[in-house]
Backbone as CSV, one residue per row, in Angstrom:
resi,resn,N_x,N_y,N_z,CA_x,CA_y,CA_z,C_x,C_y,C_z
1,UNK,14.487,10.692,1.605,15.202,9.594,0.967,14.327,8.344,0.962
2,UNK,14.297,7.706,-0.152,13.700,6.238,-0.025,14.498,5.443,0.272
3,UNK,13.503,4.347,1.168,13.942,3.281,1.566,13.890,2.158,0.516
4,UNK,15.336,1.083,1.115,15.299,0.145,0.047,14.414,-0.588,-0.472
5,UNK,13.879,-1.180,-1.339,12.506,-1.982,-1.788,12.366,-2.994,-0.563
6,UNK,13.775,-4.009,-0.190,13.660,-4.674,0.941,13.287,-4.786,2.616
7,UNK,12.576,-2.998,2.322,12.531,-2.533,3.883,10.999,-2.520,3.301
8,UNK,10.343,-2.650,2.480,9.431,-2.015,2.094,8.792,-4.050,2.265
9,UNK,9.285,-4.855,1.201,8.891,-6.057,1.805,8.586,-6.413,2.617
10,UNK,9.561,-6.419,3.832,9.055,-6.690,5.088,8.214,-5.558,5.621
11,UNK,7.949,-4.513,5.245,6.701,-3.970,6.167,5.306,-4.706,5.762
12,UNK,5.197,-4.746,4.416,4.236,-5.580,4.053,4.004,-6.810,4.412
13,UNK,4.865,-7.565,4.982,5.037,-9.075,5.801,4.498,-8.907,6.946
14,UNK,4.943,-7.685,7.478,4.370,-7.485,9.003,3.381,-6.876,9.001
15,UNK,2.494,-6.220,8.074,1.044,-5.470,7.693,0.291,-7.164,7.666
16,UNK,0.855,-8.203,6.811,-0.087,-9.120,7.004,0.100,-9.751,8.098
17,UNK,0.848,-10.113,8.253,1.577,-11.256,10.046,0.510,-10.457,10.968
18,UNK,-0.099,-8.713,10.998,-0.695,-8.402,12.279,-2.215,-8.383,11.435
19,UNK,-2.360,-8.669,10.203,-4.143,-8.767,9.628,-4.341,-10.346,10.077
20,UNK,-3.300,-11.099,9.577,-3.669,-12.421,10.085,-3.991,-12.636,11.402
21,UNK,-3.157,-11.926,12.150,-3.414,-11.836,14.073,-5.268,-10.972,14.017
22,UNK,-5.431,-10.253,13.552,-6.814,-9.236,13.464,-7.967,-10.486,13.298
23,UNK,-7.523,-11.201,11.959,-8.739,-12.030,11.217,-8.774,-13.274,12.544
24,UNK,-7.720,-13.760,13.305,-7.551,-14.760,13.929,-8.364,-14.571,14.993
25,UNK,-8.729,-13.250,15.581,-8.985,-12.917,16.990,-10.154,-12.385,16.773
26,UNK,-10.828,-11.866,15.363,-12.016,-11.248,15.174,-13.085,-12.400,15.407
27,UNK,-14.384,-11.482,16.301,-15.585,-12.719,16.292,-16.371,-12.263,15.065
28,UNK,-16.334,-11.446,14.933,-17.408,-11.071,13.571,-17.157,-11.563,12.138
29,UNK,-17.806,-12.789,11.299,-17.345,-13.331,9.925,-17.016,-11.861,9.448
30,UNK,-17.804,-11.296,9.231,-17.200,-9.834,7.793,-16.081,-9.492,8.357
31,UNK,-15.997,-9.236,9.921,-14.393,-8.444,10.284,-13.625,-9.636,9.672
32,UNK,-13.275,-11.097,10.232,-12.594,-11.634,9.903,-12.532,-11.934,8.344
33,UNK,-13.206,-11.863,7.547,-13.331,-11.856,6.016,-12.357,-10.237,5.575
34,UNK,-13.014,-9.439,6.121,-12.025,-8.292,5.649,-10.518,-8.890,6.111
35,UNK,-10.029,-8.720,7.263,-8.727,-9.170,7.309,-8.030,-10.073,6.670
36,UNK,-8.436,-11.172,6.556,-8.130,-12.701,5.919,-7.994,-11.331,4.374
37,UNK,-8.649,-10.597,3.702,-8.495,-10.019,2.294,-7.579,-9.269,1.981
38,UNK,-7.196,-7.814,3.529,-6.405,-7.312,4.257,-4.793,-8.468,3.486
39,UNK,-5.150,-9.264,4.467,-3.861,-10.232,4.447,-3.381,-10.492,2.894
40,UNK,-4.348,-10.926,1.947,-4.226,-11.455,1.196,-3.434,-10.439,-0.050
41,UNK,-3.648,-8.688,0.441,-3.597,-7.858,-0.296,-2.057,-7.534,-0.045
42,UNK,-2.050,-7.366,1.319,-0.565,-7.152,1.700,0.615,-8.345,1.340
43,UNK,0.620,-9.396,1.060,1.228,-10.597,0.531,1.425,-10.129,-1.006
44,UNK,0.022,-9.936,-1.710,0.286,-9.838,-3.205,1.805,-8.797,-3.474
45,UNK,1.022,-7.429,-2.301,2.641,-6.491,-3.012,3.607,-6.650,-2.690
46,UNK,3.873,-7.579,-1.199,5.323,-8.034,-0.789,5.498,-9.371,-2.057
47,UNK,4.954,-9.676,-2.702,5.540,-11.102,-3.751,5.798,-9.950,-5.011
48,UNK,5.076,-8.785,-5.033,5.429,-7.659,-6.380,6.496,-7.157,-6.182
49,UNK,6.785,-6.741,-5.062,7.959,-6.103,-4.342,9.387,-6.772,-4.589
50,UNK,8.698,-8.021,-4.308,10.245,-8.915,-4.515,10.294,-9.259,-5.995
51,UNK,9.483,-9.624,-6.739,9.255,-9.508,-7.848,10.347,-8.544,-8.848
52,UNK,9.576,-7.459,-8.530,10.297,-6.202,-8.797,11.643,-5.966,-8.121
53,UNK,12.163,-6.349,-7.463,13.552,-6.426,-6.686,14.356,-7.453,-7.753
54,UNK,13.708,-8.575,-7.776,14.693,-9.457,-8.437,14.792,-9.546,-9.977
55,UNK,13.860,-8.850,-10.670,13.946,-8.284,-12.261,15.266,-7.030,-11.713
56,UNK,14.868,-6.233,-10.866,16.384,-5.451,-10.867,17.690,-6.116,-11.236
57,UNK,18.013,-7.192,-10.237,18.947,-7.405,-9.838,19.447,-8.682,-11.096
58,UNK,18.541,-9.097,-11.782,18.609,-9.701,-13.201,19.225,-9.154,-13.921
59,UNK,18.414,-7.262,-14.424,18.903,-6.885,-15.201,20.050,-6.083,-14.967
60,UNK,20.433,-5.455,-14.271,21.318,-5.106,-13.637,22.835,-6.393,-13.523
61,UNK,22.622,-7.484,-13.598,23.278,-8.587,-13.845,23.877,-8.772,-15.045
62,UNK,22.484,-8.554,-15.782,22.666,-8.913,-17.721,23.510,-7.917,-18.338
63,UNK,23.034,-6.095,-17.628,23.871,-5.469,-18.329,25.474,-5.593,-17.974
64,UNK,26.054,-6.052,-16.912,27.291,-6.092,-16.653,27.807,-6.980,-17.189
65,UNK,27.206,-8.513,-17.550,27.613,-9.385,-18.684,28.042,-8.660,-19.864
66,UNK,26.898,-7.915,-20.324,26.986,-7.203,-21.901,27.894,-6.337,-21.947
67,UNK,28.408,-5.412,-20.584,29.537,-4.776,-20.895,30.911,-5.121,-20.650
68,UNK,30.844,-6.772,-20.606,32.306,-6.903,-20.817,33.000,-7.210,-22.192
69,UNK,33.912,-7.184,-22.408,34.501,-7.471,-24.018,34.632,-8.969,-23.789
């Protein structure tokens, strides 16, 4: 069974919340450059995620407008 898109957001919140902890604590520039990118990647699909959550819940909105008389 899939999980809701909103369980899926927050994993991606917490994939970056622990790259940001990685990039914060790394001594090496490239490690911390990968993470800080890490981070940056996991943010993009939690903002797609919700993205895509709230075009649902739009259209899913619009059609129940349209099917009333």
């Amino acid at each position: 069974m899939l999980r809701k898109l909103s369980d899926e957001i927050a994993d991606c919140y917490r994939h970056a919340e622990d790259c940001r902890h990685k990039a914060d604590a790394a001594v090496i520039p490239t490690a911390k450059e990968e993470f800080v990118e890490m981070e940056r990647r996991w943010l993009f699909l939690a903002r797609s995620y919700e993205f895509t959550e709230r075009l649902a819940d739009f259209t899913d909105y619009s059609e129940t407008l349209a099917a009333k008389p």
